[in-house]
C-alpha positions as CSV (number, residue, x, y, z in Angstrom):
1,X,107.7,68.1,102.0
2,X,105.5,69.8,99.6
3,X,106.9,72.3,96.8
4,X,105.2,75.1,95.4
5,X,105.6,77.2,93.2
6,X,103.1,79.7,91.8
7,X,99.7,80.4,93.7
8,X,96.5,78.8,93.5
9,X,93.3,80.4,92.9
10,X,92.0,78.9,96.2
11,X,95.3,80.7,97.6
12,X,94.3,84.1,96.0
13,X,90.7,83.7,97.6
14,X,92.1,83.2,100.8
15,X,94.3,86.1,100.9
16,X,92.3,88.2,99.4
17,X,89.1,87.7,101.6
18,X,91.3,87.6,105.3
19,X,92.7,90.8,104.9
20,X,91.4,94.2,104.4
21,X,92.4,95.1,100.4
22,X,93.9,98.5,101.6
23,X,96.4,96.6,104.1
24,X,100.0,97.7,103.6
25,X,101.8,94.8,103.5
26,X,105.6,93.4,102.9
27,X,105.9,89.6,101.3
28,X,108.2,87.5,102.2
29,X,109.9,85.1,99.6
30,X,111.4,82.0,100.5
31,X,113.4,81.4,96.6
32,X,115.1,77.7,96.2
33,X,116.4,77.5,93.1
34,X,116.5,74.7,90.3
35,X,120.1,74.1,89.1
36,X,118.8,74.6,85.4
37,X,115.9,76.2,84.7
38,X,113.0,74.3,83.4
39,X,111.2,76.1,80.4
40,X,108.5,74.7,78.3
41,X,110.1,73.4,75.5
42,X,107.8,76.1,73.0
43,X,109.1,78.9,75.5
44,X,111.9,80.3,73.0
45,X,114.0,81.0,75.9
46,X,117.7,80.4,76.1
47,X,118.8,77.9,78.7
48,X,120.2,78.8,81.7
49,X,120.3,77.9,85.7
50,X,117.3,79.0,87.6
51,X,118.8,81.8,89.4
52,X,119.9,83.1,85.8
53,X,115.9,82.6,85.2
54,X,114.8,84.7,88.4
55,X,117.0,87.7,87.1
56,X,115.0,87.7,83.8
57,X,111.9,87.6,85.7
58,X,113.4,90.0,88.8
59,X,114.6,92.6,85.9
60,X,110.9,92.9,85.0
61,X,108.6,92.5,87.7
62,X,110.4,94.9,90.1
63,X,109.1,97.3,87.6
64,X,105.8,96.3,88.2
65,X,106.2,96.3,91.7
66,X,107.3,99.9,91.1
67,X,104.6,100.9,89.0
68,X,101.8,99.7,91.5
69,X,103.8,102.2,94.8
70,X,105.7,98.8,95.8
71,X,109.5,98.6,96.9
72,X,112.8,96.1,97.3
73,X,113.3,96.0,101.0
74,X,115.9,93.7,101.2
75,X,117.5,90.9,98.9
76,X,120.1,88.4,100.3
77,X,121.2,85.1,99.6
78,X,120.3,83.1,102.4
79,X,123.4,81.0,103.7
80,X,122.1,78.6,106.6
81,X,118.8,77.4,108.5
82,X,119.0,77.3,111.7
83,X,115.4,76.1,113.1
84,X,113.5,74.3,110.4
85,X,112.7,70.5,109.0
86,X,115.8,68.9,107.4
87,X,116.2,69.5,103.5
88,X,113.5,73.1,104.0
89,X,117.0,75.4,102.8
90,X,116.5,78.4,101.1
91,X,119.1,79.9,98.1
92,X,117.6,83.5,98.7
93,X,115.3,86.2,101.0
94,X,113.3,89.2,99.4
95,X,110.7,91.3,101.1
96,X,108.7,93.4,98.7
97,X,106.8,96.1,100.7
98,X,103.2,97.2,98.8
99,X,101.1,99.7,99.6
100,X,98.5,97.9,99.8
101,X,97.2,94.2,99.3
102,X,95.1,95.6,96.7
103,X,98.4,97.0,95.0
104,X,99.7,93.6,95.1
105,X,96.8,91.5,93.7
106,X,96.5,94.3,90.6
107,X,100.3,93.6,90.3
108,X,99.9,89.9,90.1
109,X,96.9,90.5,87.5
110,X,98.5,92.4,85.1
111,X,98.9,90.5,81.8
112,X,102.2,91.5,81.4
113,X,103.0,90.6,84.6
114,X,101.4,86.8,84.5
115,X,103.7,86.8,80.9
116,X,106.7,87.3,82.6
117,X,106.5,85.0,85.6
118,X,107.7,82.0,82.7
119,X,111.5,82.9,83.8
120,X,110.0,82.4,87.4
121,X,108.0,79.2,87.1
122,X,111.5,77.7,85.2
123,X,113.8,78.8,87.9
124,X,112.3,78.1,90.7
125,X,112.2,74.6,92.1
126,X,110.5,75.8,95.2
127,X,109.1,78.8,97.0
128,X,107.2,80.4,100.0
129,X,105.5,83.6,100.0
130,X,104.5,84.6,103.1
131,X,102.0,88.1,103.6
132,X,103.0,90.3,106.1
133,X,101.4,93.6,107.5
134,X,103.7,96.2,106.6
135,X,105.2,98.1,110.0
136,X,103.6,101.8,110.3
């Protein structure tokens, strides 16, 4: 099983060049975290487990998701899989409705956005972020 964790630039291109930019949409995160969080060692951070990490990038970026018209939906810790491959488990569930995918991709463009997604590269071991059209 592959992990991932941030985006490509060939995933970037893809999304933004299959869907219309003024699609509303809702993400869906798929979070697995690391047990400690992995910072660069020139980071300055304090140590801490990952899902310590994801607050100190969470307590940040929601403002930006703000800022661009974006919401919270819904945030849960996920507790079980019940159709999936064997070790694909999931510590937590966000959807994180945009405008727009335009919205988004100015979001994720935003220097001080890219600064702060340090805390989510250390606490994440591995992700999924799946693009969703927003219901009407």
């Amino acid at each position: 099983m592959t992990q991932t964790v941030n985006p490509t630039g060939a995933d970037l291109k893809r999304i933004a060049t299959s869907i219309p930019m003024d699609t509303p949409v809702t993400m869906l995160n798929l979070l697995r975290f690391r047990a400690e969080a992995a910072y660069p060692a020139d980071s300055g951070c304090t140590p801490c487990s990952g899902r310590e990490a994801y607050a100190r990038y969470s307590t940040q970026a929601f403002g930006k998701v703000r800022e661009v018209g974006g919401e919270l939906v819904y945030q849960a810790d996920a507790i079980g899989r019940f159709i999936g491959p064997d070790g694909e488990d999931w510590d937590e569930v966000l959807l994180v409705r945009y405008p727009s995918l335009q919205a988004f991709l100015a979001m994720v463009s935003m220097p001080d956005y890219q600064a702060m997604t340090v805390h989510r590269t250390a606490a994440l071991a591995d992700a999924r972020l799946t693009v969703t059209r927003s219901p009407k």
